[in-house]
Structures are given as structure tokens and as C-alpha cells.
C-alpha positions in Angstrom: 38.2 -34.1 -36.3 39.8 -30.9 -34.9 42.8 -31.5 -32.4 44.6 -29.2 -31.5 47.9 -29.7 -29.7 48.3 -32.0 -27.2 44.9 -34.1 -26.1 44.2 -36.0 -23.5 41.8 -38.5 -21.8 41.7 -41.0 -18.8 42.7 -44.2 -20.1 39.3 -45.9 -19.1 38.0 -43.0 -21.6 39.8 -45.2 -24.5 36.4 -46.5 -26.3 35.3 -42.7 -26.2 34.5 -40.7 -28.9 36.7 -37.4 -28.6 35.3 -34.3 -29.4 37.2 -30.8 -28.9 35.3 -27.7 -27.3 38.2 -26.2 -25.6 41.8 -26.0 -26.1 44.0 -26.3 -23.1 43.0 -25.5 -19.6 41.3 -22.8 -17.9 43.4 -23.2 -14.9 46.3 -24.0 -16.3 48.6 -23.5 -13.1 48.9 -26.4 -10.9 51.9 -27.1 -9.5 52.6 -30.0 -10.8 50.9 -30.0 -14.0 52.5 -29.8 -17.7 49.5 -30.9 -19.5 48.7 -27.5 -21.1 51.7 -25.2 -20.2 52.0 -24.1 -24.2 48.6 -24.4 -25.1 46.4 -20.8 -24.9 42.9 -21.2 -23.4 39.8 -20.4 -25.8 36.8 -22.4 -26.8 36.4 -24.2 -29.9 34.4 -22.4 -32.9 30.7 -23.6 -33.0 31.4 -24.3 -36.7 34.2 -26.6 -36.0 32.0 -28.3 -33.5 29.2 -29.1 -36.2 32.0 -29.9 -38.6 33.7 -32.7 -36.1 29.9 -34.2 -35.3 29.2 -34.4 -39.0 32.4 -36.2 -39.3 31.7 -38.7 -36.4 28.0 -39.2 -37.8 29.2 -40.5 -41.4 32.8 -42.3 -39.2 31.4 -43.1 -35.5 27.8 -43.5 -36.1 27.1 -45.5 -33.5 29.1 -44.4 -30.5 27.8 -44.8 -27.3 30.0 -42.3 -25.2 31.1 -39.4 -26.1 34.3 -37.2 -24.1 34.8 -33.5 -24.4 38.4 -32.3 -24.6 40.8 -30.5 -23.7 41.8 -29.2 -20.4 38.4 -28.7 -18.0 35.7 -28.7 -20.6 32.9 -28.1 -17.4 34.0 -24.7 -17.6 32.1 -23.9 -20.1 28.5 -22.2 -19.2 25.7 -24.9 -18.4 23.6 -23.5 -21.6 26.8 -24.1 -23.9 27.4 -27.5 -22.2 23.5 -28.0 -22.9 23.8 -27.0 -26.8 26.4 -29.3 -27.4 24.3 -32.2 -25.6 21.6 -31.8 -28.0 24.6 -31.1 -30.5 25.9 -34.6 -30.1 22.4 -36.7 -29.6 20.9 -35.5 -32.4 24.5 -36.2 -34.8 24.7 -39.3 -32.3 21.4 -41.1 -31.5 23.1 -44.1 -29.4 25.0 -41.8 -27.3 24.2 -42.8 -23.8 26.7 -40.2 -22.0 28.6 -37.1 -22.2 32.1 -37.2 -20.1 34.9 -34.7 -19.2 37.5 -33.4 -17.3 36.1 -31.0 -14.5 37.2 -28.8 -11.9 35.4 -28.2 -8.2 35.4 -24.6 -9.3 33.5 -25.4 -12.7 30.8 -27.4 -10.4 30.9 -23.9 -8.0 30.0 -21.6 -11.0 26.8 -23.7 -11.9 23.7 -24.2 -10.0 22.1 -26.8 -8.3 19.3 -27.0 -10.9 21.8 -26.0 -13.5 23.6 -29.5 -12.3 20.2 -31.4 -12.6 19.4 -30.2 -16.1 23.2 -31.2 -17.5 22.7 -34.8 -16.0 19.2 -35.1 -17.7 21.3 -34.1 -21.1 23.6 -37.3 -20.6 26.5 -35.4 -18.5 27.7 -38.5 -16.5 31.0 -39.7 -14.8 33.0 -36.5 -15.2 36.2 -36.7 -14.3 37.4 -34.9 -11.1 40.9 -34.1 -10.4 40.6 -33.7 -6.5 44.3 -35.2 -5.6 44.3 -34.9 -2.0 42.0 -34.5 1.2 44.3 -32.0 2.7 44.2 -28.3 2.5 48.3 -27.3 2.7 48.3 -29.6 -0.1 46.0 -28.6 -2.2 47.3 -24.9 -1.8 50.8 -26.0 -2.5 49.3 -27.5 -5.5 48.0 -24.2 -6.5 44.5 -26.0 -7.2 42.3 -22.9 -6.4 39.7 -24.9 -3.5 40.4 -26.4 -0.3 38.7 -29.4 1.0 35.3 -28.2 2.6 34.9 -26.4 -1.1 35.3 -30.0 -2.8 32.9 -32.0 -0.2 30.1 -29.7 -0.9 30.4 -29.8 -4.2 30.6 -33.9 -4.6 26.9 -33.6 -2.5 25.9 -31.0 -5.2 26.6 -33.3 -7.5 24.8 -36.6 -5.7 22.0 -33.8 -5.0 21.7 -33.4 -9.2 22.0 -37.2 -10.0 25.4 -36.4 -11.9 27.9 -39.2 -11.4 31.4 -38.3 -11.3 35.0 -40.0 -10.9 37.5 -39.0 -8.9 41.2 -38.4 -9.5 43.7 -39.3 -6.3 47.3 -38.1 -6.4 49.3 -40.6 -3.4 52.3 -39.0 -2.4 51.7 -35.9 -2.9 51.9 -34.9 1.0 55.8 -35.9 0.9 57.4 -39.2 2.7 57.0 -37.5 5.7 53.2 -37.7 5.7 51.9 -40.8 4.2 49.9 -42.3 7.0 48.1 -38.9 7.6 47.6 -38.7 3.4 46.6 -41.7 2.6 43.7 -41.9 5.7 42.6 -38.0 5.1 42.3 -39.3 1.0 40.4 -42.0 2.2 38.0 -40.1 4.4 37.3 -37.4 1.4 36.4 -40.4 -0.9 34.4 -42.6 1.3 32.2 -39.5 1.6 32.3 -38.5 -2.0 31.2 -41.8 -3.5 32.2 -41.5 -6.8 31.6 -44.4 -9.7 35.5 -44.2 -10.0 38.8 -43.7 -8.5 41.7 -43.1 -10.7 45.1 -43.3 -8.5 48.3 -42.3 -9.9 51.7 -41.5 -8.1 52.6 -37.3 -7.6 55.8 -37.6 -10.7 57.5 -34.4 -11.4 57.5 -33.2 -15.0 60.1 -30.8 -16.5 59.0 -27.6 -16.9 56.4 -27.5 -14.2 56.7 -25.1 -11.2 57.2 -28.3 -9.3 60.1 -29.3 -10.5 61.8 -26.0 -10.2 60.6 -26.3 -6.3 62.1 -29.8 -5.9 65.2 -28.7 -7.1 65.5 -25.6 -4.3 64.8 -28.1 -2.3 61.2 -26.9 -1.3 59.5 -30.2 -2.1 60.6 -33.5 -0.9 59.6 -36.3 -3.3 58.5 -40.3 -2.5 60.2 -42.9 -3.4 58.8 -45.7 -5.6 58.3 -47.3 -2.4 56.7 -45.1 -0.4 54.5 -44.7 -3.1 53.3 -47.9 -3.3 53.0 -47.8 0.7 50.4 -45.5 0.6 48.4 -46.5 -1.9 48.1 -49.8 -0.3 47.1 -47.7 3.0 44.7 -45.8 1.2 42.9 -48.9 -0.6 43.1 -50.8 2.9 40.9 -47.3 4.2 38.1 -47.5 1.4 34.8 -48.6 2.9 33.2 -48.4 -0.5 30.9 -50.4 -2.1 30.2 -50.5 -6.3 33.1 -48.4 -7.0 36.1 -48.9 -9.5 39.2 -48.8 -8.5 41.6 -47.7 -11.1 45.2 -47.8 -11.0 46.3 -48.9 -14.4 48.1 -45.5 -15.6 51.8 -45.9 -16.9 52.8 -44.4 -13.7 51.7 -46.8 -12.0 54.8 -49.1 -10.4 52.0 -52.3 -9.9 49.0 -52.0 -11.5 46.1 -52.8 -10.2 42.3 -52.4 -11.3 39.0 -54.0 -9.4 35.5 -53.0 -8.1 35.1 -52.1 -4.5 34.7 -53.4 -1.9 34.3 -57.6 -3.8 38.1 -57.1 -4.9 39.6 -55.1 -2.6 41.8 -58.0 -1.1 43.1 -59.4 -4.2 44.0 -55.6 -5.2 45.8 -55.5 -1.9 47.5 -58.8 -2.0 48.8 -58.1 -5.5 50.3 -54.2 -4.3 51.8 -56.1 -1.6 52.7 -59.1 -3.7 54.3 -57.0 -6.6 55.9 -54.5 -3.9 58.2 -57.8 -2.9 59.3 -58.3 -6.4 60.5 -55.1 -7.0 64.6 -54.9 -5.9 64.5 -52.9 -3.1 67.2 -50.2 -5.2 64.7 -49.4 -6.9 61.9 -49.3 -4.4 64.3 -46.5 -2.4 64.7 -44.6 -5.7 63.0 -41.4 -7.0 60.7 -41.6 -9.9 62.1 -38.3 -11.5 65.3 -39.9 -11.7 64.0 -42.6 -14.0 63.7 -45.8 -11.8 59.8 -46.9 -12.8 60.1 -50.5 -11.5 56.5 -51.2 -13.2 55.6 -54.7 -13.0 52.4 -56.4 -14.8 
């Protein structure tokens, strides 16, 4: 199989077959992001395509999802994303569903029937990387779409019948602004109604534009604590129903995992409960500075 570089996947993705038809990110310039800061942007050779589904035929023959990496493989055209549908079920016969990481502007650039035809191919549960319901934030974030953008695309998507998860980043507004995050985060994803929500806390990466913004003192990060206090505000303002909530990423300071709305109060109670076992020097301190705290 043809990797190239760093790749990555949402851990729930960890059963998925991997198949590479982009390297890095189109984007590539959030704020916060290092995922792809060395790796150029171009899209995979067709040939190495048919090589990697040959491969998985004779090694993965009967995999059931399959997840396209790297970066934001929904940028790709519709008709490409379409070709390596029928690619992949005709290599793959018990494929059930295509997954990968999207943009809102990747959704933008395709149409509503466009959208409809890519979720008749198996396109399901794309992953979303929203992080926040407010628009200062999402501009500090550099993410290139402000909130009304991302609503109408999540109905666009509902419109088509092509599921998709969502990607939350809490504390992301600063400690100054947790109430007003967390409630505006939970708003945005009542509405939206994805099949998942993937929370993880804002960390700081070296080498990210981030970090050099933190250190001129241009970005004010959360403690583990105030971390922890809004994501246990924003579960308490979910309303939804049939929806996973996932919170089991390394970052994570007390994971947490359960569908919405049945285990909503034992997800609460064990924030809360793990939140007390944590000594409170480390609860005041700065995950950039190394104090994780993680509990399981």
C-alpha cells in the first residue's frame, strides 16, 4: 500500500481499510494544525490507486469500510470521488461505505445532486472538522468558512442522504469564553445532527502558527481544567438523540465515549467524577507545558 508521509485517521476509523488518494492537505493552514506542515499537496497516481486495491483484494478481501487519506480527500471532484467508488466496490465487494476527512468548503464546491450521487456510491460518515460555532474563532483559526457557511452545508448534506461526523475543538474560544463556547458548540451541533461527535481539547503543537501566537502572547490557552469544564457544559447542552459521542483521543484528560441522549448522564458523571481525581496542580496547568492528567 502507498503511504506517504505522515497518515492519519480518527481513531473510530481503526477497523478501516486505508487507501491513499491525496497526500497532505489542501488547506493546509489552520492555525493550529501540524498535521501536514511538510507534506506538498497533489493527488495520488490512478496507477497507484489500482495497485493499492489489487493489494487489498488478494490482503483485505473482505473489508467492509474503506477510509480515503490524507489531508481532506472530499476535495477531490465528485466524478473522481465517484471513479474510485466503483474503484473500491468492484476490488472490494463487501464494502459497505466509503469515509474521509472533509472540509465545509469541499461540500461548497459540489452540488446538491453531486452530494446525492456520492452517497448512492457508499460516501457515508465523512468526517468534518467544524471545531467551533463561533465566527472570530473560526477566523482566528484561519479555517476559510464562518458559521452560516457550515449550517447550510450540514442541511446540504441531510438534503443528499450523506451522513457525516463532526469534529469539536473545546477551548478553543480561550478561558475567558467557555460558557459562551461551549453553548454556541452546542447549538451548531444540535442543528447539524451528525452520526458522530469527536471532541478533543485545542493543544498547541510546535511549529504551528499557533504556537508562535501563544508565545507573543496573542492567544491565551485553557487549562486542563477549564478544559474539562466545558466539555462537560457542552455534553450537558446536547439535546441529541442516536448520536455518538466520542471523546476517547489521547488528548483527552478523562475519556469518555456513549450514545446520545441514553448515556449522556453516565458520560457526565464520569467527566465530573474523573475531574475530582485529578490533583488540582495539574487541573490549573497548561497542556503545552506537559501536564496531561489523563485518567482511564
Amino acid at each position: 500500500m502507498h503511504y506517504d508521509g505522515m497518515t492519519f485517521r480518527p481513531p473510530y476509523e481503526a477497523y478501516s481499510l486505508l487507501l491513499q488518494v491525496t497526500r497532505g492537505c489542501s488547506h493546509n493552514a489552520c492555525t493550529f494544525c501540524s498535521m501536514y506542515r511538510t507534506t506538498p499537496f497533489s493527488v495520488s497516481p490512478l496507477e497507484e490507486i489500482v495497485e493499492d486495491l489489487t493489494e487489498a483484494a488478494r490482503d483485505y478481501t473482505y473489508a467492509q469500510r474503506v477510509f480515503l487519506v490524507n489531508g481532506d480527500a472530499f476535495c477531490l471532484s465528485a466524478t473522481e470521488l465517484a471513479n474510485i467508488a466503483d474503484m473500491i466496490h468492484e476490488a472490494l465487494p463487501y464494502v459497505e461505505s466509503i469515509g474521509c476527512y472533509a472540509r465545509i468548503p469541499n461540500v461548497v464546491a459540489k452540488t446538491d445532486e453531486e452530494l446525492a450521487m456520492l452517497a448512492a456510491k457508499g460516501y457515508a460518515d465523512i468526517n468534518i472538522g467544524v471545531e467551533s460555532a463561533l465566527d472570530d474563532v473560526l477566523a482566528f483559526m484561519n479555517k476559510g468558512y464562518d458559521v452560516a457557511c457550515a449550517r447550510e452545508q450540514f442541511a446540504r448534506l441531510h438534503k443528499a442522504g450523506l451522513s457525516f461526523n463532526l469534529n469539536i475543538i473545546n477551548a478553543a474560544a480561550g478561558p475567558e469564553r467557555i460558557a459562551e463556547h461551549a453553548a454556541a458548540n452546542a447549538a451548531l451541533v444540535n442543528e447539524a445532527k451528525p452520526t458522530l461527535i469527536f471532541v478533543s481539547p485545542l493543544h498547541v503543537d510546535p511549529g504551528t502558527p499557533l504556537e508562535r501566537l501563544l508565545g507573543e502572547g496573542r492567544f491565551e490557552e485553557c487549562t486542563l481544567g477549564q478544559y474539562l469544564e466545558e466539555e462537560i457544559a457542552f455534553l450537558e447542552g446536547l439535546t441529541l438523540d442516536g448520536c455518538v459521542f466520542f471523546g476517547l483521543h489521547v488528548s483527552n484528560p478523562v475519556p469518555v465515549q456513549g450514545l446520545l441522549s441514553r448515556d449522556k448522564d453516565a458520560m457526565l458523571a464520569r467527566l465530573r467524577a474523573g475531574m475530582a481525581r485529578i490533583p488540582r496542580e495539574v487541573l490549573d496547568s497548561h497542556p503545552t507545558k506537559g501536564a496531561e492528567g489523563r485518567l482511564r
